[in-house]
N, C-alpha and C positions, 0 to 999 in steps of 0.2 A: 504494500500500500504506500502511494503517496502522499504525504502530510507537508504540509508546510513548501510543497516545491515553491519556487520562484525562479520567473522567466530569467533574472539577471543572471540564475547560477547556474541555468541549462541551455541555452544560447551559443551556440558558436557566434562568430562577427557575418559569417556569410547566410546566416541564415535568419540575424536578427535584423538585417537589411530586407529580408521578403517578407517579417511578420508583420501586424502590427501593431503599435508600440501602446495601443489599449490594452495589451495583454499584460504588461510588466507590471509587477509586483503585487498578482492576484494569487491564491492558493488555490494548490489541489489538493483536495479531499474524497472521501470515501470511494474510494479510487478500487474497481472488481475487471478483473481481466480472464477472461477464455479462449480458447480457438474453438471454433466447432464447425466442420465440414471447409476446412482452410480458409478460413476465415476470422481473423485476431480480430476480441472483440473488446471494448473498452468502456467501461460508464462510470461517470464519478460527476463532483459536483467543480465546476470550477467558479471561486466567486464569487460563490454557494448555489451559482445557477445549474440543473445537471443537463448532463450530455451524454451523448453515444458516439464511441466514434468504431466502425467496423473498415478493416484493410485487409483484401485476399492475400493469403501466401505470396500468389503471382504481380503482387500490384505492378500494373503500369504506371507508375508514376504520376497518373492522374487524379484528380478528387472533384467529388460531388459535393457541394456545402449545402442540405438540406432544409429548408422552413416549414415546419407542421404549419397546419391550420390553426383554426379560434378552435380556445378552448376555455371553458368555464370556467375550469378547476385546474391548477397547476399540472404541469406534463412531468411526468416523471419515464424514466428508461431502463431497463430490464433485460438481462443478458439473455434470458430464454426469449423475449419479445417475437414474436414472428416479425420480419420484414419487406412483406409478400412484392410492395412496390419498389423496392430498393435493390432485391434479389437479381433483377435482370442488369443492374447498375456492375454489383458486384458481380457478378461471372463475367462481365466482359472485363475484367480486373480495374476497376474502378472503385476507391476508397471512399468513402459516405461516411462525413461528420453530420451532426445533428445538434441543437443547442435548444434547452426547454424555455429559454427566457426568465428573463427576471418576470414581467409583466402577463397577466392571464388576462384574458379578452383581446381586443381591440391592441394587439399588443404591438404595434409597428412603432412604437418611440421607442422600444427597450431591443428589441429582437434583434434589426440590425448591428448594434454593437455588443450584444453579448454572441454574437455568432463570428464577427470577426475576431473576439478572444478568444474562441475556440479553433477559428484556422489559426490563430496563431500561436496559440499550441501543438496543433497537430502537425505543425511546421516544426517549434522546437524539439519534439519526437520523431518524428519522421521523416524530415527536410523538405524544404520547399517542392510542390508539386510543380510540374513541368507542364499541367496544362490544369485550369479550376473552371467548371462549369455552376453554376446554380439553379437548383430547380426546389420546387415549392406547391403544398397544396392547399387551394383554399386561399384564406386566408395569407398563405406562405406563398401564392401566388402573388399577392400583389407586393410584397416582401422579394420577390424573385424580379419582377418589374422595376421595382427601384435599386434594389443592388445593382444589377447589368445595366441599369439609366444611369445611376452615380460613380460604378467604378469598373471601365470596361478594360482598364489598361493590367486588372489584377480576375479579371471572366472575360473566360472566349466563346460563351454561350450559356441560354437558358430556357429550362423546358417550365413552361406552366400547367398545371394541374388542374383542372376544374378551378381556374385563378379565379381571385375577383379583383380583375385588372381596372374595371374601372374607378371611375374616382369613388373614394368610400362614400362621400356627403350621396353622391346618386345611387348608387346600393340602396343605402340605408334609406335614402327618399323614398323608393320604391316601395321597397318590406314597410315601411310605415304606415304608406296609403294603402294597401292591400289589407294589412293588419286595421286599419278603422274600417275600412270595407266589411273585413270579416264581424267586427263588432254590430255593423248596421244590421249583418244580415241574421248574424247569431249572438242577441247579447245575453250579457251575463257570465257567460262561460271564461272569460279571459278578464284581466282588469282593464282597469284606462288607463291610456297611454300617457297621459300628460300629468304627471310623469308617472310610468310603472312603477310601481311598490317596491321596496328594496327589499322586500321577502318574497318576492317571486322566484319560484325553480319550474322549470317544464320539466315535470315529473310524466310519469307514466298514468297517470288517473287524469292529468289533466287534456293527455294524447287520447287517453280513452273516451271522454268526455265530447270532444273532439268530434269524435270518428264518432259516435252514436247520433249526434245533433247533424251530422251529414247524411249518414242513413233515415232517417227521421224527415229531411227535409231536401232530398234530391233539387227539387225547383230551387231552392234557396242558391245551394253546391252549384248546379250549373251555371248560374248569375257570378259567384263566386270567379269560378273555373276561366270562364269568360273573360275576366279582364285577370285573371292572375296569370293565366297562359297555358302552366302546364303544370302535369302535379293530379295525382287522381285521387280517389275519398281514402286508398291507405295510406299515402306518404304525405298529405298536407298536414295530416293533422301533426304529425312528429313536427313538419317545416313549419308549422306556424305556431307551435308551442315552444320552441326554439326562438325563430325571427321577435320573438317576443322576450325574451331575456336577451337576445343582441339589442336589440334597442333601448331596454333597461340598462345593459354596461355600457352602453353608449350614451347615456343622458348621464349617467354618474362620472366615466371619466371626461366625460367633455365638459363638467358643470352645471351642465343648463339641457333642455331639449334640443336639439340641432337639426330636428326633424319637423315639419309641418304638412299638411294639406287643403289649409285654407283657401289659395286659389283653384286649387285641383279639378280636372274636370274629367267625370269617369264616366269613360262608354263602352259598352260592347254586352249591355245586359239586358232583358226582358224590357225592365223601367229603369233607363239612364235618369228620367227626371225624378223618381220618388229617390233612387240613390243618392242622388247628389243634394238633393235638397234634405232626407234624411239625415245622412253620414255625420256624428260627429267631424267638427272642424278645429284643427290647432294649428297655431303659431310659431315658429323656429326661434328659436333665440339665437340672436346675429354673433354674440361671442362663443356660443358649443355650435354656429357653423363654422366659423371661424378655426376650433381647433379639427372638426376631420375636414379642412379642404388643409390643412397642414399635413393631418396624417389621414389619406395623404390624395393628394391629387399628380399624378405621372406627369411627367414633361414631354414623351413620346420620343426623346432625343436617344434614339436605340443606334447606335452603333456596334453592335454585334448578334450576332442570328439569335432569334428569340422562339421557338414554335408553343402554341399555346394547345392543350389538347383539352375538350371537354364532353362531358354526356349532353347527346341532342338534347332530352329532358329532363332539365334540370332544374326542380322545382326551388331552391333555395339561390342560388347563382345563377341565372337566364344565361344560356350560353349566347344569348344578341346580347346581351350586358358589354361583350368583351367588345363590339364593334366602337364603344366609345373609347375604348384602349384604341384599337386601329383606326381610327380617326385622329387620334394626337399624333399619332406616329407619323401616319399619310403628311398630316399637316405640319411637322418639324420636318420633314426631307427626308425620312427613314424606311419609307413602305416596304422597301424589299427586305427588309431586315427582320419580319415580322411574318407569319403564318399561322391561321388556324385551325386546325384539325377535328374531328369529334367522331363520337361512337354513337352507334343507334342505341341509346339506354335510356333507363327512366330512372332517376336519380342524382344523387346529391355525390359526385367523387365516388362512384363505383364500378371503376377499370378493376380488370382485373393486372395480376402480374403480368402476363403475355401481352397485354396491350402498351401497359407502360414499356415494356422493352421495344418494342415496335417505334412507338413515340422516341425514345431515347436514341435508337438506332437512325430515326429519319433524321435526328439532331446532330449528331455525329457524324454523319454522312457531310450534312449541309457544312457544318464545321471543318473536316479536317478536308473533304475531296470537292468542296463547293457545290454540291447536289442541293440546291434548295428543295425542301419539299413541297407537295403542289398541295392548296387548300384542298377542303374538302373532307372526305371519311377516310379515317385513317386505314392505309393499304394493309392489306396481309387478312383482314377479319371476312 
């Protein structure tokens, strides 16, 4: 076990010029190591934040720097953990760090720099990688967007995950309006938004709840369905018992509500006029929009191959969500730099492993032999 390490005492000179220097004079702690099926695996806390970092016998000297998704509850990492999406990373000898954050929710102020202590760690152990890609899901998507927008000259490419590339403030706009929608049509069952109770959890009784008041009320569901897009009576209920504590940690760490649908005008139902005229209406407060157009709104200024991979139906992240990511992009000078791909699924980030390898392969192509991949459904399925 390592206790007490410090960057200053394990550094060579050549490799503390590739790390960086936010790593210096953090500790590692609870530090567990295995091999299992040629594969060194590593988890420990660095900073007190924990991490995984897994390298094949064979490494090619490459490394993956990986961004989980939102998560409610702190991420912790586990040497027996399955790593179904990361498996096809590693057999083509590619090393995979992972970094749980200081920060749960919303967590893109903390992520990006407790992830570059952890490459920069895995650099004072292992030496500088000779080529670093990032990719990310979810959440870790748009974490995967800004790394490769801010620092291209240390990424030579990045795969996104069922991202949610676009800008957060318009996410969370969306899930908002959709979320007062569901109240017009089904209330009682969820609180009110302005602001959600700081004892709400989307428990399993309240996804039950949920799902019954859909059965019960089909004509309602299809009004619903209509302007939410996609998403059928068994997986909305989990996505809107969820989307519902995201905009809870969203009105907490932003301060204030950052979310509104006062002007909003919603069509595509039975009765657009009793909805709208119904619909509970709220107000954004200018300083919690203020902090998610910080964290974060993309520049689009992509200078290195980026492919983005998504399920066609995906009821919690719209895969046309990402089109306002490739519209920044188009509009900075970067188009070619940028593709996106998806699976015929119904779902929230459920590729299986074989896909992600396919995804990762089309990237790597584009990268090392200039094969850009062509939009569209990802080949091979």
């Amino acid at each position: 076990m390592l206790v007490g390490l410090l960057l200053a005492s394990t550094l060579s000179v050549a490799q503390a010029r590739n790390a960086p220097a936010a790593y210096a004079g953090l500790h590692v702690h609870d530090v567990q190591r295995t091999t299992r099926a040629g594969i060194a695996i590593e988890t420990g806390r660095l900073g007190g934040v924990a991490y995984r970092i897994d390298v094949p016998q064979d490494w090619n000297q490459r490394l993956v720097v990986f961004y989980h998704g939102y998560s409610l509850d702190p991420v912790h990492y586990d040497l027996d953990a399955p790593q179904a999406w990361l498996a096809p990373m590693l057999a083509r000898g590619y090393a995979v760090i992972q970094s749980a954050y200081a920060q749960t929710g919303w967590a893109l102020q903390s992520a990006m720099a407790d992830t570059a202590q952890l490459r920069a760690y895995f650099s004072a152990r292992h030496g500088a990688p000779r080529q670093t890609l990032v990719a990310g899901d979810s959440m870790g998507g748009a974490l995967t967007a800004l790394t490769i927008e801010s620092d291209p000259g240390n990424y030579q490419g990045a795969l996104a995950l069922c991202g949610a590339l676009a800008p957060s403030w318009e996410l969370g706009q969306r899930q908002f309006r959709m979320l007062a929608a569901f109240a017009y049509y089904f209330p009682g069952i969820l609180p009110t938004l302005g602001p959600v109770p700081v004892d709400y959890a989307p428990t399993p009784e309240i996804e039950k709840r949920i799902a019954a008041t859909f059965a019960a009320h089909p004509g309602r569901f299809a009004d619903l369905r209509a302007i939410w897009h996609v998403g059928t009576p068994q997986d909305l209920p989990g996505v809107i018992a969820f989307a519902t504590a995201l905009v809870q940690r969203a009105q907490q760490q932003a301060g204030g509500n950052p979310f509104g649908n006062a002007g909003y005008v919603y069509l595509g139902t039975r009765d657009d006029a009793a909805l709208n005229a119904g619909v509970t209406r709220y107000r954004a407060d200018p300083a919690a929009v203020a902090y998610l157009l910080r964290y974060y709104t993309p520049s689009g200024r992509l200078l290195r191959p980026m492919l983005e991979l998504h399920d066609l139906a995906d009821p919690l992240v719209p895969a046309d969500s990402v089109d306002a990511y490739a519209e920044r992009v188009q509009r900075a000078g970067h188009a070619g730099m940028f593709v996106q791909q998806y699976v015929p699924a119904e779902g929230h980030c459920v590729f299986t492993g074989a896909e992600v390898g396919r995804a990762f392969d089309e990237l790597t192509r584009w990268i090392d032999h200039g094969q850009r991949p062509q939009p569209g459904k990802l080949p091979g399925g």
